[in-house]
Predicted model as a PDB file, atoms N, CA, C, CB and O in Angstrom, pLDDT in the B-factor column:
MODEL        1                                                                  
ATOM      1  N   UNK A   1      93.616 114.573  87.785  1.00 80.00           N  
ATOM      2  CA  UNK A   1      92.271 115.079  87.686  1.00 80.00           C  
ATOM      3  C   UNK A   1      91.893 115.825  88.967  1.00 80.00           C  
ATOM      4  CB  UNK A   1      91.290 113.936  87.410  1.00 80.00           C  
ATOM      5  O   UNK A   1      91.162 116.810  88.862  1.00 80.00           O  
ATOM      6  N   UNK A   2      92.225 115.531  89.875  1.00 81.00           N  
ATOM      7  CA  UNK A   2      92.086 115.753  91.409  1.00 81.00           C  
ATOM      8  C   UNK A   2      92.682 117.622  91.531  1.00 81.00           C  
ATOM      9  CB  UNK A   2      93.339 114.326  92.445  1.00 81.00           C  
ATOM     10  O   UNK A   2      92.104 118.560  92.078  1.00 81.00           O  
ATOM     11  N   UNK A   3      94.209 117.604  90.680  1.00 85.00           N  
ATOM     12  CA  UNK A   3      94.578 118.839  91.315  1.00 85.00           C  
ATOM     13  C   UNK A   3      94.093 119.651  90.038  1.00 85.00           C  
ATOM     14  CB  UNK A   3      96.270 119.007  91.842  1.00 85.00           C  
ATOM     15  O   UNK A   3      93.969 120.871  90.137  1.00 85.00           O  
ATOM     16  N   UNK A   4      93.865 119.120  89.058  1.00 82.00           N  
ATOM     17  CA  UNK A   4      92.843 120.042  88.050  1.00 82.00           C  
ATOM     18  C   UNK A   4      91.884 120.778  88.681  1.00 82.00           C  
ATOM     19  CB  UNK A   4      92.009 119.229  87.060  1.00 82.00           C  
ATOM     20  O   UNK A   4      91.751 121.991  88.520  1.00 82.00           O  
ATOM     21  N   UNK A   5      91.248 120.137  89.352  1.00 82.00           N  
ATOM     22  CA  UNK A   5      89.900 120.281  89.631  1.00 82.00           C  
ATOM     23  C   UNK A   5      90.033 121.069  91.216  1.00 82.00           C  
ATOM     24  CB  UNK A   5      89.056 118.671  89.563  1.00 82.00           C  
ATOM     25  O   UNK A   5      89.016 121.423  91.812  1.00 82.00           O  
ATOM     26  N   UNK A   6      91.325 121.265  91.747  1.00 84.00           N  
ATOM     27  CA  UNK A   6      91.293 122.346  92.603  1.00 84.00           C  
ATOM     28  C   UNK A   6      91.838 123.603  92.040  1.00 84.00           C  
ATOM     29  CB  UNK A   6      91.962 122.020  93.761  1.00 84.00           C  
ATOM     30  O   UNK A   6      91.472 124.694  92.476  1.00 84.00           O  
ATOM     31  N   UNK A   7      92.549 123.504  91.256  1.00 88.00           N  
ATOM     32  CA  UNK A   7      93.453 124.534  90.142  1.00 88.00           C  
ATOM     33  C   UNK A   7      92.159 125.608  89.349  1.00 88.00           C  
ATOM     34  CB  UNK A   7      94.445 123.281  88.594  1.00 88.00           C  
ATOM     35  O   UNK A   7      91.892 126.805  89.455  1.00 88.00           O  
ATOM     36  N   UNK A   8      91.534 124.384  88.486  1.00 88.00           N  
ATOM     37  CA  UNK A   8      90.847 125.099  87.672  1.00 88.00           C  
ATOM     38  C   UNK A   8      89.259 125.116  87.805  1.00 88.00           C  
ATOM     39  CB  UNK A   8      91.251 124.689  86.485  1.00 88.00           C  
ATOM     40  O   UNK A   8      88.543 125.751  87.031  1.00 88.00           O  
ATOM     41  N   UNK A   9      88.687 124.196  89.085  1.00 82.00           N  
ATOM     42  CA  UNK A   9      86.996 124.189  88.579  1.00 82.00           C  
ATOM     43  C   UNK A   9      87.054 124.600  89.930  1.00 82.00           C  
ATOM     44  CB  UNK A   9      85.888 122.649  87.964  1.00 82.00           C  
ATOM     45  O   UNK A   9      86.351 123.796  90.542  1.00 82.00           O  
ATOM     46  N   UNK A  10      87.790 125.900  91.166  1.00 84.00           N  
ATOM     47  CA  UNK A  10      87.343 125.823  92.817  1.00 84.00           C  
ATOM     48  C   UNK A  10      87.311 125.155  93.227  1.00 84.00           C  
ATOM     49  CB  UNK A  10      86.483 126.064  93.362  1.00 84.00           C  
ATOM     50  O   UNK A  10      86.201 125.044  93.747  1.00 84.00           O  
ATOM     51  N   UNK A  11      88.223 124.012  93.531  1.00 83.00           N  
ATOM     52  CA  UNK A  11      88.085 122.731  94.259  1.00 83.00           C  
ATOM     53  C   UNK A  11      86.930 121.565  93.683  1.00 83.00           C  
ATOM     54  CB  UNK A  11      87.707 123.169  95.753  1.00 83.00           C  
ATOM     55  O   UNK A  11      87.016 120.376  93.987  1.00 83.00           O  
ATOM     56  N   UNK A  12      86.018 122.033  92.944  1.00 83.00           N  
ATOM     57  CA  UNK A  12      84.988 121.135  92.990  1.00 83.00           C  
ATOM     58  C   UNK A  12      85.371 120.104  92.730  1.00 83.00           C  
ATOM     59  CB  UNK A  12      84.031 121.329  92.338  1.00 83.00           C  
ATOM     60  O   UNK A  12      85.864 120.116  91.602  1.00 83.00           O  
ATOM     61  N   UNK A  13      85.421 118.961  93.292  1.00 83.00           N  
ATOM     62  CA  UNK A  13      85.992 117.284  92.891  1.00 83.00           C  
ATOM     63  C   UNK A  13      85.518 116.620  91.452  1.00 83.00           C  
ATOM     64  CB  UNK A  13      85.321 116.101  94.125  1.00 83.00           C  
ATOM     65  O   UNK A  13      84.597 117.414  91.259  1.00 83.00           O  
ATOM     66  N   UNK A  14      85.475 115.868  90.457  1.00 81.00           N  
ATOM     67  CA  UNK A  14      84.629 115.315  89.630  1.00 81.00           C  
ATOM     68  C   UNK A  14      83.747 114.691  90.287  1.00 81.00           C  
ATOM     69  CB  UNK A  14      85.137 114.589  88.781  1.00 81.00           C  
ATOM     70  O   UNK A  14      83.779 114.357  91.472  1.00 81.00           O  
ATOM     71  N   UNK A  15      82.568 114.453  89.151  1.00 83.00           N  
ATOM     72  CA  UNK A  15      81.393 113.888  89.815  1.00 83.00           C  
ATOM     73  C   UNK A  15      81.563 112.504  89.438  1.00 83.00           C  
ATOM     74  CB  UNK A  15      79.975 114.508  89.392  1.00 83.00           C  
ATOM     75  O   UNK A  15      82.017 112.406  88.298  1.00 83.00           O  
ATOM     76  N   UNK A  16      81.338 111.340  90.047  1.00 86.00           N  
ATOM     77  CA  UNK A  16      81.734 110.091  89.760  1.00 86.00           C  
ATOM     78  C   UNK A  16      82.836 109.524  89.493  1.00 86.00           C  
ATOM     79  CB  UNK A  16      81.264 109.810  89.068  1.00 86.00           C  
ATOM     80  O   UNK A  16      83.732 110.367  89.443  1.00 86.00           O  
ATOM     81  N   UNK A  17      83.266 108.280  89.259  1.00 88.00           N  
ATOM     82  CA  UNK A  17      84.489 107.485  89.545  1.00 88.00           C  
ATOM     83  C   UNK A  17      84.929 107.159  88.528  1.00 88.00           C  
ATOM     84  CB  UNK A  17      84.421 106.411  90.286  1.00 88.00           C  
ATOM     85  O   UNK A  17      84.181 106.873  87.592  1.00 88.00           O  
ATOM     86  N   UNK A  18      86.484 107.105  88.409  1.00 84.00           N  
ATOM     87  CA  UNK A  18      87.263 107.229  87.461  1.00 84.00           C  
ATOM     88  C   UNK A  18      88.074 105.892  87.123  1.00 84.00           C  
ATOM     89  CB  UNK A  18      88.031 108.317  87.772  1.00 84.00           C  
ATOM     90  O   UNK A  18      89.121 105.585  87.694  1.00 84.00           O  
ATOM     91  N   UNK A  19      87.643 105.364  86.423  1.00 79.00           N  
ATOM     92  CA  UNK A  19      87.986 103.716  86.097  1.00 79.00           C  
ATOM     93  C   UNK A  19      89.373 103.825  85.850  1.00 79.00           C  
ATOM     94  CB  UNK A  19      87.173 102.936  84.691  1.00 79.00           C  
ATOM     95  O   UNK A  19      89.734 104.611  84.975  1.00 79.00           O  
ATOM     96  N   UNK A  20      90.176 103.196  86.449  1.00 81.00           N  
ATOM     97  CA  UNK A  20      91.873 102.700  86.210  1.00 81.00           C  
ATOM     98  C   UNK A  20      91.545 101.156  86.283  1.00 81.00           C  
ATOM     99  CB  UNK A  20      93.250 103.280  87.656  1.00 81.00           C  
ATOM    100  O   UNK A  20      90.924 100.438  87.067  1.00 81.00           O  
ATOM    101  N   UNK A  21      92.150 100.999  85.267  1.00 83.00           N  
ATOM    102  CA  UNK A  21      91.892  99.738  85.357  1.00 83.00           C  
ATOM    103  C   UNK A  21      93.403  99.387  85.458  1.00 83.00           C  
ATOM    104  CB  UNK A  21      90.985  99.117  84.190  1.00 83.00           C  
ATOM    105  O   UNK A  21      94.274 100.139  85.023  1.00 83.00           O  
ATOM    106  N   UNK A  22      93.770  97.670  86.326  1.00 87.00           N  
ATOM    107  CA  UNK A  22      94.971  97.131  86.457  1.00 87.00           C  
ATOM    108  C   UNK A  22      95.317  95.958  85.502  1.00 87.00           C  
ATOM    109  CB  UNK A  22      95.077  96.764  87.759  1.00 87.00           C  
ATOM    110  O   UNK A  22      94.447  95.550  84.732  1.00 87.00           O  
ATOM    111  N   UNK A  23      96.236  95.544  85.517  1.00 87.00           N  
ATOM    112  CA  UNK A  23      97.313  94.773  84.950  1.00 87.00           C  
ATOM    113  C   UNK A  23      97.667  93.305  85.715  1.00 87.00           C  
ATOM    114  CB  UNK A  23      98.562  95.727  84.978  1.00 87.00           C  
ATOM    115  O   UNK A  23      97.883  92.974  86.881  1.00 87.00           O  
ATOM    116  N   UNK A  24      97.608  92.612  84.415  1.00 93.00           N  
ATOM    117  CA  UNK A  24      98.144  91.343  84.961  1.00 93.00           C  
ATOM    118  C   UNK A  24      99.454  90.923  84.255  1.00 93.00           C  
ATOM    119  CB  UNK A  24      97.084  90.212  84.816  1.00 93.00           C  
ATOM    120  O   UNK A  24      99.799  90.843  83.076  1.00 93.00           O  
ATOM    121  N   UNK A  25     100.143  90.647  85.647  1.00 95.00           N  
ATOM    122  CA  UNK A  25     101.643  90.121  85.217  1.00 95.00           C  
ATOM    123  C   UNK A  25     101.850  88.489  85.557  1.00 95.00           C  
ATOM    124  CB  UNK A  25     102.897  91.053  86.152  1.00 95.00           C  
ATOM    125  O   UNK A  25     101.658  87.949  86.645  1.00 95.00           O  
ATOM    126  N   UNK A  26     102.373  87.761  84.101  1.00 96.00           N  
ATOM    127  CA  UNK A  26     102.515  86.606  83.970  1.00 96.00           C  
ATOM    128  C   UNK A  26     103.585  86.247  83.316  1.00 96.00           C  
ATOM    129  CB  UNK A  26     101.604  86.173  83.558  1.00 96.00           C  
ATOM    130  O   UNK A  26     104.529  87.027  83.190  1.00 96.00           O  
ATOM    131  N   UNK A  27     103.595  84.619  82.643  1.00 96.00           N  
ATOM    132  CA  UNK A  27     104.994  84.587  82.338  1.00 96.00           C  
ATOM    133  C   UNK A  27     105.150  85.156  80.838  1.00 96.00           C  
ATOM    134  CB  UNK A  27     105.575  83.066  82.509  1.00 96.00           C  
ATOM    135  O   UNK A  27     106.260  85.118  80.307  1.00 96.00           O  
ATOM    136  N   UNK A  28     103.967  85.714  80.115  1.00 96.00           N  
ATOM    137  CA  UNK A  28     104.167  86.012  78.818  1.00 96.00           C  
ATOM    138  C   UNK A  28     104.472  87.422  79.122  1.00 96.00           C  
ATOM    139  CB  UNK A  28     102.998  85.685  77.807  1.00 96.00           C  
ATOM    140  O   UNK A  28     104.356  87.980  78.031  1.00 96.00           O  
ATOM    141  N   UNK A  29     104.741  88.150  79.846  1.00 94.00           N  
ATOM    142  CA  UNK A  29     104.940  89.740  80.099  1.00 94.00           C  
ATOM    143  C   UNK A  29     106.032  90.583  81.208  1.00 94.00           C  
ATOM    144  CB  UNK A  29     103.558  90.155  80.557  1.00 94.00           C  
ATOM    145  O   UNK A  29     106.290  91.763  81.446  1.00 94.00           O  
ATOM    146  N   UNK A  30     106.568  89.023  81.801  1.00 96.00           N  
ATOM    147  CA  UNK A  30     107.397  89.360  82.879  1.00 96.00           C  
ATOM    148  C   UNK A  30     108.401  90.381  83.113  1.00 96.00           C  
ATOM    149  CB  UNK A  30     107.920  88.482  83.069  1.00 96.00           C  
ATOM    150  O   UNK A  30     108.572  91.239  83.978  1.00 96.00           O  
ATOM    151  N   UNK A  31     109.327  89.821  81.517  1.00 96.00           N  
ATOM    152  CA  UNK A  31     110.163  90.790  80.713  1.00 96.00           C  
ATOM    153  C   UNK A  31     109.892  91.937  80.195  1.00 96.00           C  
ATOM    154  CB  UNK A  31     110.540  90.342  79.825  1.00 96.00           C  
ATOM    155  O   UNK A  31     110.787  92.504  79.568  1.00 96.00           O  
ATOM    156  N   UNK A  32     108.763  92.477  80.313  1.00 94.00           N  
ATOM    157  CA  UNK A  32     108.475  93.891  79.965  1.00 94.00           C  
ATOM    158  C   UNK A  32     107.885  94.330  81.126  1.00 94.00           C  
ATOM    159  CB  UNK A  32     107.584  94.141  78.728  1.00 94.00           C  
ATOM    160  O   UNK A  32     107.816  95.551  81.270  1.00 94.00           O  
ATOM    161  N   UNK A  33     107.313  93.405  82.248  1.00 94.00           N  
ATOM    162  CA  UNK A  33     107.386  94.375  83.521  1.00 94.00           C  
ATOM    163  C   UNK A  33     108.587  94.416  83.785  1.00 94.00           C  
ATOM    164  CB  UNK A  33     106.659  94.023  84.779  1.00 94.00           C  
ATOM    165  O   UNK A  33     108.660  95.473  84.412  1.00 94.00           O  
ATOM    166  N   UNK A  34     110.254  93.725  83.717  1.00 96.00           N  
ATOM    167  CA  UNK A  34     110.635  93.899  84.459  1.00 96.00           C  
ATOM    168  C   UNK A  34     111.795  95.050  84.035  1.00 96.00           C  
ATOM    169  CB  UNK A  34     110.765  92.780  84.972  1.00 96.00           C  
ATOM    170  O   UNK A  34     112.605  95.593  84.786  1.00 96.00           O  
ATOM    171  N   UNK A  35     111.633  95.218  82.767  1.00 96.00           N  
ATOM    172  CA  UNK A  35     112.300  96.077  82.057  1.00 96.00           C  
ATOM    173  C   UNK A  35     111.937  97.748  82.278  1.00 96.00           C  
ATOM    174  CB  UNK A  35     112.074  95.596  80.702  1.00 96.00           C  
ATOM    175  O   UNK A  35     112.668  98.735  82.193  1.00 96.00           O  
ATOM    176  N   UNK A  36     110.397  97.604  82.617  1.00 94.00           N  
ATOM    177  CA  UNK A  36     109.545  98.806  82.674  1.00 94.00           C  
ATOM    178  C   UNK A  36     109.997  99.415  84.342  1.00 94.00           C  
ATOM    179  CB  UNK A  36     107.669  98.318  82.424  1.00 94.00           C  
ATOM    180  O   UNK A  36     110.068 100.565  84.775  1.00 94.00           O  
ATOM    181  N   UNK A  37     110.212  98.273  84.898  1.00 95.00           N  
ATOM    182  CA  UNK A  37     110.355  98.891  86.308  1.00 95.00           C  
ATOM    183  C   UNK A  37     111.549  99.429  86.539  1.00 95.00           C  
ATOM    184  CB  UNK A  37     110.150  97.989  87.369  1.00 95.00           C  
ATOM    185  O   UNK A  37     111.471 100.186  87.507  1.00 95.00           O  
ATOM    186  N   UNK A  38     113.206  99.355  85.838  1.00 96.00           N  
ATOM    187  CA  UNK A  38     114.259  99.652  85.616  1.00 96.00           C  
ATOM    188  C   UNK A  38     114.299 100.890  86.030  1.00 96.00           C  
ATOM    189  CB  UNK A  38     114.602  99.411  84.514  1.00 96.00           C  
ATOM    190  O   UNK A  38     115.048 101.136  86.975  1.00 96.00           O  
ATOM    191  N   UNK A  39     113.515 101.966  85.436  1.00 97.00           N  
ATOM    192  CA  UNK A  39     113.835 103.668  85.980  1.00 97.00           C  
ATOM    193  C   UNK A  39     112.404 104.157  86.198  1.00 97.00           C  
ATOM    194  CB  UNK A  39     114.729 104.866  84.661  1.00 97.00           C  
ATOM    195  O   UNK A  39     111.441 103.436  85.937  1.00 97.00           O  
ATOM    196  N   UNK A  40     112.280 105.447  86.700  1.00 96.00           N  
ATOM    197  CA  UNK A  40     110.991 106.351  86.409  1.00 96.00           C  
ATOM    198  C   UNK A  40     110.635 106.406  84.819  1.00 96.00           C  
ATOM    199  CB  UNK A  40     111.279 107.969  86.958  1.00 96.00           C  
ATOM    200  O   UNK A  40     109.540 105.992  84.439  1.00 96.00           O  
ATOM    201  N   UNK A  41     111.587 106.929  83.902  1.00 96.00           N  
ATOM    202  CA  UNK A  41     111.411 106.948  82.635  1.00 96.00           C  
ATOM    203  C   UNK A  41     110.937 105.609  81.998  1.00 96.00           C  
ATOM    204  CB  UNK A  41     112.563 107.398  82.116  1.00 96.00           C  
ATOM    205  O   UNK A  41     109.966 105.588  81.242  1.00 96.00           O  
ATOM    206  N   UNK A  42     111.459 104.786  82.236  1.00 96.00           N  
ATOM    207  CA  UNK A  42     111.029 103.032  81.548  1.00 96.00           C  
ATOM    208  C   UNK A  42     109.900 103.107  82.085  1.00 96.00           C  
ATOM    209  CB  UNK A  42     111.913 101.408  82.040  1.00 96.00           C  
ATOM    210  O   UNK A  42     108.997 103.031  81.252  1.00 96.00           O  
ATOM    211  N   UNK A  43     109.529 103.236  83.229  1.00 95.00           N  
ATOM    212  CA  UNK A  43     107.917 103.262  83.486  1.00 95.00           C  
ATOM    213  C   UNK A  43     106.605 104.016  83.143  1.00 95.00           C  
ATOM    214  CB  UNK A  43     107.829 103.388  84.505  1.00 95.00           C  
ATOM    215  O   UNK A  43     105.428 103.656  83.104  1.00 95.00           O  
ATOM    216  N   UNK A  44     107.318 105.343  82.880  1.00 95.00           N  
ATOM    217  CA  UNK A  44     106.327 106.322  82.272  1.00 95.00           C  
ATOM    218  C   UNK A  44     106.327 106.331  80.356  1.00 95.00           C  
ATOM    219  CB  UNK A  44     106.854 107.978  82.968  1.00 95.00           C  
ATOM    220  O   UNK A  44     105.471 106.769  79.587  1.00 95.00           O  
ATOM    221  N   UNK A  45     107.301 105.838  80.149  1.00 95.00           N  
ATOM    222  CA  UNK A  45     107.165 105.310  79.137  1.00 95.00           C  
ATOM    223  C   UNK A  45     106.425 104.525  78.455  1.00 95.00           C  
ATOM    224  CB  UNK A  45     107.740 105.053  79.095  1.00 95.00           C  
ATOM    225  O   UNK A  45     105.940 104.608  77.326  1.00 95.00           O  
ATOM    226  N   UNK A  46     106.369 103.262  79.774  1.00 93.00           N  
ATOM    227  CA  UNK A  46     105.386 101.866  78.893  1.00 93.00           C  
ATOM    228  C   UNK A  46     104.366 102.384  79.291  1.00 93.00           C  
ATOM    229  CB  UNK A  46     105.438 100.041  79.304  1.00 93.00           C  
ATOM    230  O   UNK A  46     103.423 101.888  78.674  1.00 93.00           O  
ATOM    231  N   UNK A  47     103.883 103.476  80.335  1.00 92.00           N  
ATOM    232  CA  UNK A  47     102.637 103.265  80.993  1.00 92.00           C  
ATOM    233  C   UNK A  47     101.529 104.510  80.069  1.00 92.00           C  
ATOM    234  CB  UNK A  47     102.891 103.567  82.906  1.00 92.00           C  
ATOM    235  O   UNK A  47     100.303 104.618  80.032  1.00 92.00           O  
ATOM    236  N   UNK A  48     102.739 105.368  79.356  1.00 95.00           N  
ATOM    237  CA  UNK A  48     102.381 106.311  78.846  1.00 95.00           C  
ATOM    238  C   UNK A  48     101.010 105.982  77.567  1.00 95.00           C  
ATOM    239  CB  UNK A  48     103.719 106.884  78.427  1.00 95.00           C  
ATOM    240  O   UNK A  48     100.034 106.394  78.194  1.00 95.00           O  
ATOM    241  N   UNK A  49     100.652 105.656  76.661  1.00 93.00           N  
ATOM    242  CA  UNK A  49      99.992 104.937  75.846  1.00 93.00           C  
ATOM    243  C   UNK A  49      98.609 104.762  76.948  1.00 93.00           C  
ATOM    244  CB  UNK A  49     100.910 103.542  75.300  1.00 93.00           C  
ATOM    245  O   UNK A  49      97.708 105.594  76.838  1.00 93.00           O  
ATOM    246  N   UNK A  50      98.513 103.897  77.771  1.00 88.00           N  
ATOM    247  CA  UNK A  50      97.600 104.080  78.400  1.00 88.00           C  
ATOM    248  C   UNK A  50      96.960 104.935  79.195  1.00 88.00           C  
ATOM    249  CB  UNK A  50      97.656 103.533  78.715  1.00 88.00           C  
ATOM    250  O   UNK A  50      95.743 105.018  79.035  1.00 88.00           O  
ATOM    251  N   UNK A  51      97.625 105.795  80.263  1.00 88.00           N  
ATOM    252  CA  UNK A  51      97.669 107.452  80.432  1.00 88.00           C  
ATOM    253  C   UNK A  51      96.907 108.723  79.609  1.00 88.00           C  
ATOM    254  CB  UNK A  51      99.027 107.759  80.204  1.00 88.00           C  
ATOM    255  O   UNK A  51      96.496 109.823  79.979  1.00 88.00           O  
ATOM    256  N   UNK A  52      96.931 107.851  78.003  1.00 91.00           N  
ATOM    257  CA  UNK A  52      96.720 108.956  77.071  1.00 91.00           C  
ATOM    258  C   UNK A  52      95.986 108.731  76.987  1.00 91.00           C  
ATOM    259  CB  UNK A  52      97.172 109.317  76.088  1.00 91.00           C  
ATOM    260  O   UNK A  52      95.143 109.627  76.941  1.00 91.00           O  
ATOM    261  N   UNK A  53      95.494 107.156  76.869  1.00 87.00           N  
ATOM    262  CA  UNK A  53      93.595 106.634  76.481  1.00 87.00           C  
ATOM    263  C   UNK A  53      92.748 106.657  77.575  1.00 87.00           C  
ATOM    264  CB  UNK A  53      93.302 104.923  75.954  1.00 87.00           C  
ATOM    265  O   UNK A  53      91.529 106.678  77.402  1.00 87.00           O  
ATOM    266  N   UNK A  54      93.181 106.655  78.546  1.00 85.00           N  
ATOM    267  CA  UNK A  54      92.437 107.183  79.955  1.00 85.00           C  
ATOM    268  C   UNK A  54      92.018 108.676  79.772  1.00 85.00           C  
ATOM    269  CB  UNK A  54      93.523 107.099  81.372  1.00 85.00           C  
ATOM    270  O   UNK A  54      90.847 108.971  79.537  1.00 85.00           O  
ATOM    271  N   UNK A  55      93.102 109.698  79.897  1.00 86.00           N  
ATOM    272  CA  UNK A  55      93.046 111.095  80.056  1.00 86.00           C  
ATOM    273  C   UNK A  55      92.138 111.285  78.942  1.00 86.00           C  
ATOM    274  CB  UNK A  55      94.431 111.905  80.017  1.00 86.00           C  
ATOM    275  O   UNK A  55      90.946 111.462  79.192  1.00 86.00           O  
ATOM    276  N   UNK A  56      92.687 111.267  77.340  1.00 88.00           N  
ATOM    277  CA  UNK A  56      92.177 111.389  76.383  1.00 88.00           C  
ATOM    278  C   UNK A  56      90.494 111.395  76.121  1.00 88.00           C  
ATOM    279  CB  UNK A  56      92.813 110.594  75.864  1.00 88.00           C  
ATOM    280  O   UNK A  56      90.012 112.139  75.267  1.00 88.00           O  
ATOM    281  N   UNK A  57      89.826 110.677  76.775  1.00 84.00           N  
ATOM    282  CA  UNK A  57      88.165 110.791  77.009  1.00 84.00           C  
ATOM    283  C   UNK A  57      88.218 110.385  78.456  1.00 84.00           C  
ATOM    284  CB  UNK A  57      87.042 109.667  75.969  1.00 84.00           C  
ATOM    285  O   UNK A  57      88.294 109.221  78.851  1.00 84.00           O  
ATOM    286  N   UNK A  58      88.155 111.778  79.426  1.00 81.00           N  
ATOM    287  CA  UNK A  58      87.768 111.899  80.675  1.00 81.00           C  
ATOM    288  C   UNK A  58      86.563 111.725  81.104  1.00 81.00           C  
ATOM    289  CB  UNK A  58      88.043 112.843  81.028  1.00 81.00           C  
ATOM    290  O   UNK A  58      86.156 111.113  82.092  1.00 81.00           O  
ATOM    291  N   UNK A  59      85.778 112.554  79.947  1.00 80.00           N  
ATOM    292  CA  UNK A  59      83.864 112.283  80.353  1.00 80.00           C  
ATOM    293  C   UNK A  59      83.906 110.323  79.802  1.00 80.00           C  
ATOM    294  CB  UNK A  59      82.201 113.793  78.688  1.00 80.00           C  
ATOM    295  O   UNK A  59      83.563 109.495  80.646  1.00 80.00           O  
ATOM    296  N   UNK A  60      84.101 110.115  79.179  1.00 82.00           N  
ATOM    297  CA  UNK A  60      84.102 108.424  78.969  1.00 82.00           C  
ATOM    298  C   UNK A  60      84.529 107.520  80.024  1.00 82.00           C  
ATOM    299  CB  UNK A  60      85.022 108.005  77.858  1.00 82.00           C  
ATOM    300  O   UNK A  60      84.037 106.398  80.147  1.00 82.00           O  
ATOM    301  N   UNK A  61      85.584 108.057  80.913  1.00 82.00           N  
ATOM    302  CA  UNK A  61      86.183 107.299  81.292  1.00 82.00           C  
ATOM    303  C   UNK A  61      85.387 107.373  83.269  1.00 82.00           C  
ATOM    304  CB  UNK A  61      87.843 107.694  80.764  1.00 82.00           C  
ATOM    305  O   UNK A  61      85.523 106.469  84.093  1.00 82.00           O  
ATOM    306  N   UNK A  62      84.822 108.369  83.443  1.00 86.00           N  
ATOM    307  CA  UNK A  62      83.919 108.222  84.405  1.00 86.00           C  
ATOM    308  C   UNK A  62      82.682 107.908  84.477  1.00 86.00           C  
ATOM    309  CB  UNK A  62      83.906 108.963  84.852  1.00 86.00           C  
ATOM    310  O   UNK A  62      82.013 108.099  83.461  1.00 86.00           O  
ATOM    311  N   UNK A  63      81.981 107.313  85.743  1.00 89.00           N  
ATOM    312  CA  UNK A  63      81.182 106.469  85.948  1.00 89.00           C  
ATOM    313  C   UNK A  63      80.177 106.972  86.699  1.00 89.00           C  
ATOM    314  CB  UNK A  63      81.701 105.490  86.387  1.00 89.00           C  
ATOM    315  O   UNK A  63      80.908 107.289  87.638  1.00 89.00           O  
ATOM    316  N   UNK A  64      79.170 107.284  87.036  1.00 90.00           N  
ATOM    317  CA  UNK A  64      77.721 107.518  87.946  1.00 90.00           C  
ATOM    318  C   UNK A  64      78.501 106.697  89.364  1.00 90.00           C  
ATOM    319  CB  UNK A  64      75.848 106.485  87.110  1.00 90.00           C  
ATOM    320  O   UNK A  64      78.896 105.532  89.402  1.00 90.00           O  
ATOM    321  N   UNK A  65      78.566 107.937  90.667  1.00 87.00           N  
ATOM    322  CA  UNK A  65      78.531 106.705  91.907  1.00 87.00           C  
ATOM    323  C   UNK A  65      77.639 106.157  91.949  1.00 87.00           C  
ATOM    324  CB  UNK A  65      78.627 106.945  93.217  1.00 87.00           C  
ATOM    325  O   UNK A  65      77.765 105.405  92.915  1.00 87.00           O  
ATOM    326  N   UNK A  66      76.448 105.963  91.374  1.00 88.00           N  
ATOM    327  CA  UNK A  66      75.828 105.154  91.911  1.00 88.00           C  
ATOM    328  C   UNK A  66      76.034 103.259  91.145  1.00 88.00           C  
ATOM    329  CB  UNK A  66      74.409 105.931  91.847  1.00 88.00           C  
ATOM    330  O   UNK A  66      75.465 102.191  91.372  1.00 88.00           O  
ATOM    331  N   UNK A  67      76.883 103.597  90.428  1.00 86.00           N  
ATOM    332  CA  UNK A  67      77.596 102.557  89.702  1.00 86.00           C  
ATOM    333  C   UNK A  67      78.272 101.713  90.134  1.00 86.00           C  
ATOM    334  CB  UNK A  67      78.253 102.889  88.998  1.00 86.00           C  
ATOM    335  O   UNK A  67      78.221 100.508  89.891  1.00 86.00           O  
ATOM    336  N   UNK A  68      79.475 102.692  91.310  1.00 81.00           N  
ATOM    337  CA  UNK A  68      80.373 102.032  92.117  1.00 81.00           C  
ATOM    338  C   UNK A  68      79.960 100.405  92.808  1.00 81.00           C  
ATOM    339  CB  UNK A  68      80.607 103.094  93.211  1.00 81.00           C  
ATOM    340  O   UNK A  68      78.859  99.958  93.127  1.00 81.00           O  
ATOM    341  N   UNK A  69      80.906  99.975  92.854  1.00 72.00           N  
ATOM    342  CA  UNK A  69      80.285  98.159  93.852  1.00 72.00           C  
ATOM    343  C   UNK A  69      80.959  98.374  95.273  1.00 72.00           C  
ATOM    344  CB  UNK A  69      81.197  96.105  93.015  1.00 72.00           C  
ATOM    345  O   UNK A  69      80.829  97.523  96.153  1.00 72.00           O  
TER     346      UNK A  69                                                      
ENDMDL                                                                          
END                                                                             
């Protein structure tokens, strides 16, 4: 979003914050982190799906700074 937004809007940055949200690794998921971490591809792979629902609604997925904590 960052080099979009020097590429295509003049540098202007987005306005507000862009929720990524993280991951919890436990013993029900270990095996698919640890499978995922194997190559670049195994990782962009599993991570891909989420990537898409992030990107996919950009205006959704940002927040008002004045939101931030």
């Amino acid at each position: 979003m960052l080099i979009e937004s020097v590429r295509e809007q003049d540098g202007r940055l987005p306005d507000g914050w862009f929720l990524s949200p993280g991951g919890v690794v436990d013993s029900a998921n270990i095996d698919d982190v640890i499978a995922r971490q194997k190559s670049a591809k195994a990782a962009y792979d599993w991570y891909r799906p989420a990537i898409d629902e992030l990107l996919g609604d950009r205006a959704g997925s940002m927040h008002p700074l004045e939101d931030a904590r």
